[in-house]
Each structure stands twice: as structure tokens, then as C-alpha cells.
C-alpha positions as a Python dict, from the first residue, in 0.01 Angstrom:
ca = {
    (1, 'X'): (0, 0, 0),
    (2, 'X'): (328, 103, -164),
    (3, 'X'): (361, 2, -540),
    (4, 'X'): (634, -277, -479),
    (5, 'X'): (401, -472, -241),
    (6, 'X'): (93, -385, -474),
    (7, 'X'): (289, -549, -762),
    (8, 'X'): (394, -831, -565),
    (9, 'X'): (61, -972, -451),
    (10, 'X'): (-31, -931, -837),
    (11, 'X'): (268, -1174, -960),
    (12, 'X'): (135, -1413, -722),
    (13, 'X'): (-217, -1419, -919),
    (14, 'X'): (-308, -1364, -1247),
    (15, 'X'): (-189, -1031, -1379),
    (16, 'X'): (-456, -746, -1301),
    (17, 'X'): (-365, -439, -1486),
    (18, 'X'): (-552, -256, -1334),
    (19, 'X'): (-426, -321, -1046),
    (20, 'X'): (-108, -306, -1164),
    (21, 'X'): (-153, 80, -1326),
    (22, 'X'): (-252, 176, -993),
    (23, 'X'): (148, 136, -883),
    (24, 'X'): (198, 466, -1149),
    (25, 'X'): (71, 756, -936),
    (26, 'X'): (73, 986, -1223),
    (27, 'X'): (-114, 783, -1407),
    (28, 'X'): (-438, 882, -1167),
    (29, 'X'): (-463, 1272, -1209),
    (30, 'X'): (-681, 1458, -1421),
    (31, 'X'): (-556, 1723, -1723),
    (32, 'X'): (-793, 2026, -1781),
    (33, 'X'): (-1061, 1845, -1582),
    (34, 'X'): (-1045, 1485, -1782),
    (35, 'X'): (-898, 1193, -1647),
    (36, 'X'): (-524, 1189, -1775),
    (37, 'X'): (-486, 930, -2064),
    (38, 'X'): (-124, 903, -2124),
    (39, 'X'): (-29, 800, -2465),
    (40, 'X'): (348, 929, -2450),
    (41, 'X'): (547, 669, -2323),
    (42, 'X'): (776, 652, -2640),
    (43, 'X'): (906, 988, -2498),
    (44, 'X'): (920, 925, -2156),
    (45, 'X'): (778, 625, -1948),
    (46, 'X'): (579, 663, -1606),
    (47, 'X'): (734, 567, -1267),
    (48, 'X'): (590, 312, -1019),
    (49, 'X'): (549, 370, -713),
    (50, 'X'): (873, 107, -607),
    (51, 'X'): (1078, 382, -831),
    (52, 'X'): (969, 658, -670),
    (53, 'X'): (1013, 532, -303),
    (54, 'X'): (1349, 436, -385),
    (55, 'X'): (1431, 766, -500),
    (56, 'X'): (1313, 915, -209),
    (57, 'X'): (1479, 696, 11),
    (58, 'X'): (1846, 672, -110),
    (59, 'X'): (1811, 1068, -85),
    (60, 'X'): (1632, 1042, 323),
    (61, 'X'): (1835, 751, 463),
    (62, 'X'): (2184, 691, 244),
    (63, 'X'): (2316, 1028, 85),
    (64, 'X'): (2681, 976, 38),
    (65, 'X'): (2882, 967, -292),
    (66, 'X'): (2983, 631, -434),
    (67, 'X'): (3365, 479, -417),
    (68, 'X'): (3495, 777, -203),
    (69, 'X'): (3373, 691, 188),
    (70, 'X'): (3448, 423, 399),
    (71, 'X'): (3227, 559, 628),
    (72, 'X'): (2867, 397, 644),
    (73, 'X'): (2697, 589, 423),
    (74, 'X'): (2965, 585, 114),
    (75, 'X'): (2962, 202, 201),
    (76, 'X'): (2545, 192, 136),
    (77, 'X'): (2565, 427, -152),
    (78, 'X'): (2821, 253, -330),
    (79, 'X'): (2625, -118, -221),
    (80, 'X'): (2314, 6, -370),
    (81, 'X'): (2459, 200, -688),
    (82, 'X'): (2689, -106, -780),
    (83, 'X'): (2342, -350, -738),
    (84, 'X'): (2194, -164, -998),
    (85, 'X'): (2529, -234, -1234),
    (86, 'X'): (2429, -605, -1142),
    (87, 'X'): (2103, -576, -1235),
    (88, 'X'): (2170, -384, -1586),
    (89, 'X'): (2405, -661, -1654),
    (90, 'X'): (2171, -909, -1555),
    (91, 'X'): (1895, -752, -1778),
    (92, 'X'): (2045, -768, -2092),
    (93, 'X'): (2270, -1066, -2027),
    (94, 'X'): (2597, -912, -2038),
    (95, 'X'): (2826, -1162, -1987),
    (96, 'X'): (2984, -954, -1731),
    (97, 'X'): (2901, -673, -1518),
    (98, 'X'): (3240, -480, -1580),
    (99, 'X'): (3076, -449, -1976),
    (100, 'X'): (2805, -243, -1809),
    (101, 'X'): (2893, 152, -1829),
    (102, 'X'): (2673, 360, -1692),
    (103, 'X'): (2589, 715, -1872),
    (104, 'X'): (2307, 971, -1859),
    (105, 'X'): (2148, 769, -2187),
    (106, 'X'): (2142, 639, -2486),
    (107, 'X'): (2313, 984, -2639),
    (108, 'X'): (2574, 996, -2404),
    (109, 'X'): (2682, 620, -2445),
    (110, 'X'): (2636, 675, -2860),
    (111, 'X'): (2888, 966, -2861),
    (112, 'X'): (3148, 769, -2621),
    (113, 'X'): (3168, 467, -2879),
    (114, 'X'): (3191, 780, -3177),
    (115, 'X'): (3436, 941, -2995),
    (116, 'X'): (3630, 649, -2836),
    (117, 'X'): (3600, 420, -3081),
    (118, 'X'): (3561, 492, -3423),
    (119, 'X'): (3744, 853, -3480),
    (120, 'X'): (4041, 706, -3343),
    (121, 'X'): (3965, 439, -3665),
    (122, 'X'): (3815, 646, -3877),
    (123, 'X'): (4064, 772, -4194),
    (124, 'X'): (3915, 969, -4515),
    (125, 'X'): (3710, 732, -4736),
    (126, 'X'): (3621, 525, -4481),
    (127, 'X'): (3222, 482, -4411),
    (128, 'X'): (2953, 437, -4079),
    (129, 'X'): (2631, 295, -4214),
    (130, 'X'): (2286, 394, -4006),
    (131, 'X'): (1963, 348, -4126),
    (132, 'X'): (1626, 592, -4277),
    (133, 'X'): (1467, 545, -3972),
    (134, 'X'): (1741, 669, -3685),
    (135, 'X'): (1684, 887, -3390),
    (136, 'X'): (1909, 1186, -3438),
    (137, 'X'): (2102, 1057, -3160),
    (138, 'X'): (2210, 744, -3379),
    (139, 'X'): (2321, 1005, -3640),
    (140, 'X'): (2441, 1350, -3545),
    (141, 'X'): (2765, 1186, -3340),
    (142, 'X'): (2853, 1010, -3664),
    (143, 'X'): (2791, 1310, -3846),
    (144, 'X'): (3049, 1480, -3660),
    (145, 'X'): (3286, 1248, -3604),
    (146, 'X'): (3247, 1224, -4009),
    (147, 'X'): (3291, 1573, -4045),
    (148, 'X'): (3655, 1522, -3828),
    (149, 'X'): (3814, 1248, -4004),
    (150, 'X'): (3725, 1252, -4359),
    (151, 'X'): (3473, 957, -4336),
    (152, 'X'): (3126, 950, -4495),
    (153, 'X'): (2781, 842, -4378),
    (154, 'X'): (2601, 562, -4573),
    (155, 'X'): (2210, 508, -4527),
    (156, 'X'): (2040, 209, -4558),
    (157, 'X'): (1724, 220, -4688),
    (158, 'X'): (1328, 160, -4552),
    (159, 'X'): (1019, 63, -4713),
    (160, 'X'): (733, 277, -4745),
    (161, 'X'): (598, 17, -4433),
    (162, 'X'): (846, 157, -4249),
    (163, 'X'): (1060, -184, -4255),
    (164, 'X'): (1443, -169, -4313),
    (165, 'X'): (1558, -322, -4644),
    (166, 'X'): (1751, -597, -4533),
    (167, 'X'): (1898, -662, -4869),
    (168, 'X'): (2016, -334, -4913),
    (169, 'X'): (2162, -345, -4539),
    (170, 'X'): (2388, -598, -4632),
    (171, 'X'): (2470, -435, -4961),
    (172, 'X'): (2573, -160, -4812),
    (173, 'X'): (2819, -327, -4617),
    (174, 'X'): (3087, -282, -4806),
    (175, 'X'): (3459, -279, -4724),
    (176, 'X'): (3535, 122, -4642),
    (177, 'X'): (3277, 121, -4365),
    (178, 'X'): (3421, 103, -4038),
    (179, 'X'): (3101, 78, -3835),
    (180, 'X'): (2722, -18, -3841),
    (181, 'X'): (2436, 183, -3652),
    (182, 'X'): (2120, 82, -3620),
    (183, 'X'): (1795, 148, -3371),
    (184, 'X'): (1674, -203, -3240),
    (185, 'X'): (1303, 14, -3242),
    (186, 'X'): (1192, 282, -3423),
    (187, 'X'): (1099, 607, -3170),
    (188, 'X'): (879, 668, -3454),
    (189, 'X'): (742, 354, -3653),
    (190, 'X'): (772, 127, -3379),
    (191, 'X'): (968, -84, -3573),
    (192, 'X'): (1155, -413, -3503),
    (193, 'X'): (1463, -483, -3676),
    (194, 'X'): (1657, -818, -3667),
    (195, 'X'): (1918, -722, -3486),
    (196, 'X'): (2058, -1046, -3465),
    (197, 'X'): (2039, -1089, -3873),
    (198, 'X'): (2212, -754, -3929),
    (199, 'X'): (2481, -890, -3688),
    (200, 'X'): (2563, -1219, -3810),
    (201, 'X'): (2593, -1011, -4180),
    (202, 'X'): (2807, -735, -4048),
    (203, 'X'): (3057, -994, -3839),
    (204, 'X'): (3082, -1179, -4163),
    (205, 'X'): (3271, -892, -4299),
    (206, 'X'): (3399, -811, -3964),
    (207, 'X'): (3257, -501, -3920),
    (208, 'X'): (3088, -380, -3539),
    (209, 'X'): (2747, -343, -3482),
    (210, 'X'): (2631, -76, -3248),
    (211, 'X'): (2245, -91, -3136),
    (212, 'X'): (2041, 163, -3000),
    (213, 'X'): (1792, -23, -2775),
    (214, 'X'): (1604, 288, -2602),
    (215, 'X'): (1237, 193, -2759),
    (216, 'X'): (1324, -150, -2742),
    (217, 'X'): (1437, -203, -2378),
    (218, 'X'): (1108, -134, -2229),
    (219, 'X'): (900, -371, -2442),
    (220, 'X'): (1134, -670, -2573),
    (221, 'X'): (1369, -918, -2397),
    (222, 'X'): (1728, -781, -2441),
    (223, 'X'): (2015, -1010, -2451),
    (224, 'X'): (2332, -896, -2610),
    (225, 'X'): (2495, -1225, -2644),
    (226, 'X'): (2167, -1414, -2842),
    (227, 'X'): (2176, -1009, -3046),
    (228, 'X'): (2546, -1064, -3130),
    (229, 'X'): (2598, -664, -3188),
    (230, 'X'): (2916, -517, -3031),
    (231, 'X'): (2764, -204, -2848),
    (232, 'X'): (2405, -193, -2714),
    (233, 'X'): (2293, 159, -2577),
    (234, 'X'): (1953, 213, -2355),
    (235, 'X'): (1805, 498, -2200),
    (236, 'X'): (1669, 478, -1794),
    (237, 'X'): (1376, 683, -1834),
    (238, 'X'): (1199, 543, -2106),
    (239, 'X'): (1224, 207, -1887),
    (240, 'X'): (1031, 334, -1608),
    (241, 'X'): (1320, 465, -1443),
    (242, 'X'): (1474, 841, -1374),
    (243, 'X'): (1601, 1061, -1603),
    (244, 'X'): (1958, 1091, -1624),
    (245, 'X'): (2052, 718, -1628),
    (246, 'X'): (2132, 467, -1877),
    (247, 'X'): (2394, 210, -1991),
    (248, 'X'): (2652, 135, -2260),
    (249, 'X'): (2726, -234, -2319),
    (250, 'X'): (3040, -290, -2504),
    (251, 'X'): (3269, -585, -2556),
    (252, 'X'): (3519, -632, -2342),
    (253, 'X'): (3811, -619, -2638),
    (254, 'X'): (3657, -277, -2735),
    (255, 'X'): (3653, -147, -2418),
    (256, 'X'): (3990, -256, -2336),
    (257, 'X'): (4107, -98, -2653),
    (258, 'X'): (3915, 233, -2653),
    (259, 'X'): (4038, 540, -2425),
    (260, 'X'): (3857, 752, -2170),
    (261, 'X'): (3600, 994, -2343),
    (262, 'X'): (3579, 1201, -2028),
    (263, 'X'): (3857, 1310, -1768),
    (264, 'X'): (3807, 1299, -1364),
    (265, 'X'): (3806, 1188, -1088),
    (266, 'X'): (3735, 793, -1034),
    (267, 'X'): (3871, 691, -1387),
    (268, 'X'): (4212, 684, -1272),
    (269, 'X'): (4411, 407, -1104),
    (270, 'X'): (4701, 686, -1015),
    (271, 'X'): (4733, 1039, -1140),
    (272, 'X'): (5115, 1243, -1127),
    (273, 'X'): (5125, 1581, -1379),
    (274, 'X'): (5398, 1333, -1584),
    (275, 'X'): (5084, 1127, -1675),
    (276, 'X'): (4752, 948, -1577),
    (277, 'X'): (4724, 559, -1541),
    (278, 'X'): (4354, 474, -1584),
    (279, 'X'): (4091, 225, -1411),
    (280, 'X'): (3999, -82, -1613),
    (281, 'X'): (3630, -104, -1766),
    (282, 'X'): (3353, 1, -1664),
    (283, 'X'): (3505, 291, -1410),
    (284, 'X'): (3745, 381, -1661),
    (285, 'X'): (3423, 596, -1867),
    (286, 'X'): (3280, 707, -1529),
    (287, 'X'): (3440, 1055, -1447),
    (288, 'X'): (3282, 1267, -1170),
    (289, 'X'): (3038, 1191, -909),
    (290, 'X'): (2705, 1004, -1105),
    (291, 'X'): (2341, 1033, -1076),
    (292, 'X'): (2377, 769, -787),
    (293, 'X'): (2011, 826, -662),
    (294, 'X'): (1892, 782, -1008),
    (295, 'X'): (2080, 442, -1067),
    (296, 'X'): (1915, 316, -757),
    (297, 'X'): (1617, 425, -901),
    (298, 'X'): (1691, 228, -1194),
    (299, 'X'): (1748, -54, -991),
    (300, 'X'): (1399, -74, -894),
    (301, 'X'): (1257, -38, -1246),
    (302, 'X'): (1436, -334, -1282),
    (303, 'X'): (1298, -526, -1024),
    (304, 'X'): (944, -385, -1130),
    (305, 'X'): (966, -538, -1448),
    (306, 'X'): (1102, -873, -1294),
    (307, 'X'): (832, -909, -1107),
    (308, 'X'): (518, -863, -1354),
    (309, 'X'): (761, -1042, -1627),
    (310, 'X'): (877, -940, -1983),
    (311, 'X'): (662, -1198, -2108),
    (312, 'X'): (390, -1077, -1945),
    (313, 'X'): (416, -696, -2067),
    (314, 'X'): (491, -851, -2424),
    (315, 'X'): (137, -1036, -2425),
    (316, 'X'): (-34, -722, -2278),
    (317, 'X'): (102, -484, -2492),
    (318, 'X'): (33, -703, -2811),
    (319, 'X'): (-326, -706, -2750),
    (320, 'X'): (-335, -289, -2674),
    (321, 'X'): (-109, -296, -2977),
    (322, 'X'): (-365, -433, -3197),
    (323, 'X'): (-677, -287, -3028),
    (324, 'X'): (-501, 56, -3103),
    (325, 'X'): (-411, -1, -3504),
    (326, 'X'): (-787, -157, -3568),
    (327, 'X'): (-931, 133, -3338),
    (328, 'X'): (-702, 392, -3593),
    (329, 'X'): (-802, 248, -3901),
    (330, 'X'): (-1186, 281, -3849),
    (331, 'X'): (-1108, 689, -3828),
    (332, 'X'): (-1183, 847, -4130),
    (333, 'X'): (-853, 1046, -4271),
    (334, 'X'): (-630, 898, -4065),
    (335, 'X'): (-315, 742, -4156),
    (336, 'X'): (-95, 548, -3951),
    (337, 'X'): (288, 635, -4044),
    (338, 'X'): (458, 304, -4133),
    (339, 'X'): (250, -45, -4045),
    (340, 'X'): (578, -291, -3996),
    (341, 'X'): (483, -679, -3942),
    (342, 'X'): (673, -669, -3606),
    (343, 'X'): (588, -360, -3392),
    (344, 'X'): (560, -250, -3064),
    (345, 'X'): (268, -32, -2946),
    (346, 'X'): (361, 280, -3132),
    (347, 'X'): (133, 439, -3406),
    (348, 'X'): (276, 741, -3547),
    (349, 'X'): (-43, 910, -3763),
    (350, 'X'): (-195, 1207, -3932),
    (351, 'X'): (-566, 1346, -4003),
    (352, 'X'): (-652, 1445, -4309),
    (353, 'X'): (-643, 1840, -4339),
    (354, 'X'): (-548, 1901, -3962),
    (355, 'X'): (-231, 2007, -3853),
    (356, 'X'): (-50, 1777, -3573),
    (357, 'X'): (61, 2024, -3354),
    (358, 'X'): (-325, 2172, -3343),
    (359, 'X'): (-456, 1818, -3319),
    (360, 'X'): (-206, 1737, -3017),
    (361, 'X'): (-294, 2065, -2859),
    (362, 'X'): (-665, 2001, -2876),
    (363, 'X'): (-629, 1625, -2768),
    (364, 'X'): (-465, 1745, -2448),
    (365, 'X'): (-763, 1951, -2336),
    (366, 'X'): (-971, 1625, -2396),
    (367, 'X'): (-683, 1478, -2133),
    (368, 'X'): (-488, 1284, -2412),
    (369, 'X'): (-89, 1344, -2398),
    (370, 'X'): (36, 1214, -2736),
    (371, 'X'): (381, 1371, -2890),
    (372, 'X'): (388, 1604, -3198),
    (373, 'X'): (641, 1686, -3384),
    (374, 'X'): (907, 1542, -3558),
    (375, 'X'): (1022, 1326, -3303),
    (376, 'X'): (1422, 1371, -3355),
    (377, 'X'): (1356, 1212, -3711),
    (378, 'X'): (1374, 1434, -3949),
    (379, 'X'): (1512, 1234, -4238),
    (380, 'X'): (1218, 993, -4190),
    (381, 'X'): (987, 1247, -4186),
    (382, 'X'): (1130, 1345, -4534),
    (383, 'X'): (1136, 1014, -4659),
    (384, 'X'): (752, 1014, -4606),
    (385, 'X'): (709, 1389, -4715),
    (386, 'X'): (562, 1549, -4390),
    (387, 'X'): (679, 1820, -4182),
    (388, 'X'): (531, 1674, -3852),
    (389, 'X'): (339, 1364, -3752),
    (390, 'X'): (175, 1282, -3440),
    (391, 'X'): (258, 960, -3238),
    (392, 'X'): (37, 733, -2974),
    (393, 'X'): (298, 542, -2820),
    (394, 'X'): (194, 314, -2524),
    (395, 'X'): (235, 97, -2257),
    (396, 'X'): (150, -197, -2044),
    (397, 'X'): (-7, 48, -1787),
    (398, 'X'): (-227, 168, -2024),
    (399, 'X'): (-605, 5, -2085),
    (400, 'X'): (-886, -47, -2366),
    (401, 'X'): (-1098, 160, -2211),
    (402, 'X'): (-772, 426, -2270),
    (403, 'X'): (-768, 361, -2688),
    (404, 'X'): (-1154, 416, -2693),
    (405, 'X'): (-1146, 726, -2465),
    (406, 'X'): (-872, 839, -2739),
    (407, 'X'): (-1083, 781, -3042),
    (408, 'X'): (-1379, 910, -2927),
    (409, 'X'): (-1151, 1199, -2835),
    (410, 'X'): (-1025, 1267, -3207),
    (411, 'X'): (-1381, 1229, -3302),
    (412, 'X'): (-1471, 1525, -3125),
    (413, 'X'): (-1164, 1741, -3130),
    (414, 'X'): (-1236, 1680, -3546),
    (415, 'X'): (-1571, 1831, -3509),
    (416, 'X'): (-1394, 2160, -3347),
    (417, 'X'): (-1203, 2164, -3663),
    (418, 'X'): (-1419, 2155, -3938),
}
């Protein structure tokens, strides 16, 4: 039974995860002779089966390139690419599917609003505020585009919880900054922020909000217009989808206003060597042929997650959440990495005396796959003094039986190195 029809006949019940985990064919082989326990999803998510097959089928049945063909394949491609532009929009209720660009991620779509939007605004003195607990993918583009015009970078600060300081946020807002940046999730605390606070503060003084949802999209209801930022960037792969694919949600006044970042093919309405006239929104930021078979891909994450329901994976992942943090604290030496009031299931964590990358290396030949490192975070990991942390990040395919596999696992990887 494929994983769409296992998933359907599940929706119809009441939710069996286990049933459910059995759609993630990954999720059933063994690593160095122990059954896999995947505790990595923060980095990259697992693929159902539904994600897979459609994958495999775009690339057996429909090859063609998108908006070029009027043949029958280039009319199936492009059907089944722009469905998946639908869905996005749908998703995060954009209030219209020609806000939806697509890009490889969330770094791509961060750099196109750095490099067509602010540095054409950006003069010296001006300011982009981010926050202590950004990716480096919500900082490095504003570092350069800093570096180009004279602006500066401002930095809101967090609380040794590993909460933004809301207070300080707004603060900070003061009149030379141009721009706000700010992860809806931290990759690394597992954070919540409130988005739709931060917003309402920054509108106030009529400064744009741009939101990096790439933790967040996978575990919380997105919707940009209840959010009120002005950008909202997610990543494909960490949403059960390929690699290669994500989105940029803009406003349509921005996008109307901000030129091409890339020059091609299929961003043009008419191209002489006297000058280009360019596609509206969203084609107009879509040079070159796409990842077409990995939109469609993301297509059917989409419907995945439809049909076992974001409220569904919210409840489930609440309970691993907390079964995971109680299960951590009873460990003796261990400390979890920032404990925010609203998380999702991410624990980042160290061991007293033992070195993450040797504890990560030994936890994989127990089976367990968690990240270590400094997970493109290095100015948090300053802010709490460590080099490297390691990081449990999970999700609703994941079981109990998983977080006490995993602590029985540190248990004996800690006898190994005493």
C-alpha cells in the first residue's frame, strides 16, 4: 500500500502514528545494525511515501519543462508545477497565488528581498535589525548588503531561556533602520517568537518585517495575513518535501516595486538588445528552467500534511515535545540549551565533560542521528559560551518508544566515555 492511500485510511480513523510513520520508508532501516532512530528533522525532514511516488512519477510519465511546450507533456508539467504554486499559496494563506515565488529555499528567497529590496533602499547610516538567535542565512545577506551601502546591522537581544526580548525588539526599532529580520523558530532553541507582535510594532513605525519560517512551517499553522510581516521565507525540505524547493511570500506593492534579482529566460514579457520588459510577479524572480519535479514533490508534502492535519501534528508533537524535555532532564550533566515557554520539539543540549561531536558520533553507532555542531548559529553559540552543542530535533513520525531508546542510548554511550 503506497503511503498516500496508507495515510488516507488513517484520516478516516483516529490518528495511528504508527501507522502513519510507516508512510516514511527511511524511517524503517537499520544504522550499524540498530534500528534507525532519527532525531534530525530540524536539518532535514523525512519523505513519505506520497512524496516520493510523485517524484518518481513526474520524472516516468510527464518530463517536459514548464511554460515552454504546448505539446502534452509541457502542458502536464506546467499543470502540475503551477498546482503546487496553488497549494503554497493556499498553505500559508497568501492572499494570492501570484505573491508565491518559488526559490531553492529559504536562503535563496532571503538574499532576493536583500538584494531586491533593501540595497536599492539602503543609504549609509541606515540600519536592518535581526535577532541573537538567527540562522546565518537571516544574517550573512544583510551583512553584505551592509557591507555595500554603508548600512549597519542592529541585534536584538535574547534571554538566557533562549526567548527574544520583546522590549528591546521594539526599542531597537528606531528610525534609521530600514528593515526587520527575524526567524519565526529557532533552528537551534526551538523557539517561538510572536511574529504577529513584532509586526504590529514594526508597521507602527512603518518599517517591513521579513520572517524566516523554515523551522516553523513544518510544525505551526502559517498564515501571512493573521502574521502581518511583509516577506515570509520557507524551505521545501525541512517540510517533508525535496531539496531544492521553497517559497518567498512578499506583498504585492513590494514585489511590484522590487526588480529582478536574476536574469533569463521566462522573466521577460519581451527582450530586444535596446532593453528587456519583464513578467509581472511571481515569474518575474523565476529565471531558468526550475526544479519542476521537486515542486511537484512539494505539492504532495502538502497534501500529506492536509490530510493527517496541522492540528493533529501540533497535538502529537506537543506530547513527544514534553516526553523528550522531562526524559533530558532526568540525565545527569545534561543541559538543555535554551527552555522557551513556547517551543517546538527541538532540544539543543550538552553532557557534562563530553564533547558533542564525540557524543553525536557515538550516538550514531547506537542508531541515533542527532546534529552536532554549531548549527549555522554561531553568534548564539557565543552568546551561551560554547563552541558546539548537540540538537534532538523531532517530528510527528517519531515515537516514545524513540525518546527512551535515545536516553538509554546516552546512558550507555556515557559509560564508553568515562
Amino acid at each position: 500500500m503506497s503511503g498516500s492511500q496508507s495515510t488516507l485510511n488513517v484520516a478516516h480513523q483516529a490518528l495511528d502514528f504508527d501507522r502513519i510513520r510507516a508512510d516514511f520508508p527511511l524511517l524503517s532501516r537499520s544504522v550499524h545494525g540498530k534500528p534507525l532512530i532519527y532525531f534530525d528533522s530540524a536539518n532535514t525532514s523525512q519523505k513519505p511515501a506520497a512524496v516520493i511516488e510523485a517524484v518518481d512519477h513526474f520524472y516516468r510519465q510527464t518530463n517536459a519543462n514548464v511554460a515552454r511546450a504546448v505539446h502534452t507533456l509541457g502542458d502536464e508539467a506546467t499543470t502540475a508545477y503551477e498546482a503546487s504554486r496553488d497549494k503554497l499559496a493556499r498553505f500559508i494563506n497568501a492572499p494570492s497565488r501570484d505573491e508565491v515565488i518559488f526559490t531553492s529555499g529559504t536562503t535563496q528567497a532571503i538574499n532576493l528581498v536583500a538584494y531586491s529590496y533593501a540595497l536599492p533602499r539602503l543609504n549609509p547610516g541606515d540600519a536592518i535589525l535581526v535577532t541573537q538567535m538567527e540562522h546565518h542565512a537571516n544574517i550573512v545577506p544583510w551583512q553584505l548588503i551592509c557591507e555595500r551601502s554603508g548600512a549597519t546591522l542592529k541585534v536584538a537581544p535574547i534571554t538566557e531561556s533562549g526567548e527574544l526580548i520583546v522590549e528591546r525588539f521594539f526599542e531597537l526599532l528606531t528610525p534609521e533602520v530600514k528593515l526587520a529580520a527575524v526567524t519565526h523558530v529557532s533552528n537551534v532553541l526551538g523557539t517561538v517568537n510572536p511574529i504577529a507582535v513584532l509586526a504590529r510594532e514594526c508597521h507602527r513605525r512603518g518599517i517591513p518585517l521579513l520572517v524566516d519560517g523554515s523551522q516553523a512551517a513544518p510544525h505551526l499553522r502559517v498564515d501571512v495575513r493573521a502574521l502581518g510581516c511583509d516577506f515570509y521565507a520557507l524551505t521545501g525540505h525541512k517540510l517533508f518535501g525535496p531539496t531544492g524547493t521553497g517559497l518567498l511570500w512578499a506583498r504585492r506593492e513590494h514585489l511590484n516595486a522590487m526588480p529582478p534579482f536574476f536574469g533569463g529566460g521566462e522573466m521577460i514579457r519581451e527582450v530586444r538588445f535596446e532593453g528587456t520588459v519583464f513578467a509581472d510577479p511571481p515569474h518575474k524572480f523565476e529565471a531558468g528552467t526550475p526544479n519542476i519535479a521537486g515542486f511537484v514533490g512539494l505539492g504532495a508534502a502538502l497534501d500529506y500534511i492536509e490530510l493527517i492535519g496541522l492540528d493533529n501534528i501540533a497535538a502529537r508533537e506537543l506530547e513527544l515535545r514534553v516526553h523528550l524535555t522531562e526524559a533530558m532532564r532526568s540525565v545527569p550533566g545534561l543541559r538543555i540549551i535554551g527552555e522557551a515557554r513556547e517551543k517546538v520539539p527541538v532540544n539543543s543540549f550538552l553532557i557534562d565533560g563530553v564533547h558533542a561531536h564525540d557524543l553525536a558520533t557515538l550516538l550514531d553507532h547506537e542508531g541515533v542521528a542527532v546534529r552536532s555542531g554549531h548549527h549555522c548559529a554561531h553568534p548564539l553559540m557565543q552568546f551561551y559560551g560554547v563552541a558546539a552543542t548537540l540538537r534532538a530535533s523531532l517530528a510527528f513520525y517519531n515515537t516514545h518508544e524513540e525518546i527512551d531508546a535515545f536516553i538509554a542510548a546516552i546512558g550507555r554511550v556515557r559509560k564508553l566515555l568515562a
